[in-house]
C-alpha positions as CSV (number, residue, x, y, z in Angstrom):
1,X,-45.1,23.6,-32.9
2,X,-45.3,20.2,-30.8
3,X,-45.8,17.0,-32.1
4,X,-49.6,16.9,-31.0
5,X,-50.5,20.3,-33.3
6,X,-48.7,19.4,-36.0
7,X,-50.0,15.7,-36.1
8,X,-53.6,17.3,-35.6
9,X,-52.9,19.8,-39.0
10,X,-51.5,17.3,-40.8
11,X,-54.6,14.8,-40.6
12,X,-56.8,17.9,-41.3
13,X,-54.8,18.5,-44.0
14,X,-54.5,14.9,-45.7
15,X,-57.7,13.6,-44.9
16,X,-56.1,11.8,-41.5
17,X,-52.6,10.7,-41.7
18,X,-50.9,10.8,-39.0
19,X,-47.5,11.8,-38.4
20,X,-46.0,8.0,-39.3
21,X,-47.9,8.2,-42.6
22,X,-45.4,9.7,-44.8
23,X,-42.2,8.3,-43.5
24,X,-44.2,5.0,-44.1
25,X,-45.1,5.4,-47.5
26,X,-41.9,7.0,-48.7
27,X,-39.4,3.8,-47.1
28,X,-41.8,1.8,-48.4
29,X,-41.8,3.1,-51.8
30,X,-37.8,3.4,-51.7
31,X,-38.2,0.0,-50.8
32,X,-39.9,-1.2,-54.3
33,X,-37.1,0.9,-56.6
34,X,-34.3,-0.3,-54.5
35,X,-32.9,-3.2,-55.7
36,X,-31.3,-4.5,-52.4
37,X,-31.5,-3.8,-49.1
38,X,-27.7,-2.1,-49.3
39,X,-28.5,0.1,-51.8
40,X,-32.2,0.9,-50.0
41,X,-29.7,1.8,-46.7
42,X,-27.9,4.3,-48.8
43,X,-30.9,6.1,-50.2
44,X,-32.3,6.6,-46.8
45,X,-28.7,7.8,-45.5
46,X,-28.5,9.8,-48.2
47,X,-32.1,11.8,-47.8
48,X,-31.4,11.9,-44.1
49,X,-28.3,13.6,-44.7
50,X,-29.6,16.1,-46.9
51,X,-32.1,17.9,-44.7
């Protein structure tokens, strides 16, 4: 699937978030539990790593 289609389901899907959207809200959210930005860099290394 390219990047177009699945952008185009997506915001059919979710009412019009694009592909950004998600990532956004979910650093951002890590952002508010994490306590500092070292420990924010290891949550995100860690998720990354685990896909």
């Amino acid at each position: 699937m390219t990047y177009r289609t699945a952008e185009r389901h997506l915001g059919a899907a979710t009412d019009g978030w694009n592909l950004h959207d998600p990532r956004h809200s979910r650093l951002t959210h890590a952002g508010e539990d994490a306590p500092n930005a070292d420990e924010l860099t290891a949550r995100m290394t860690s998720d990354r790593d685990s896909t």
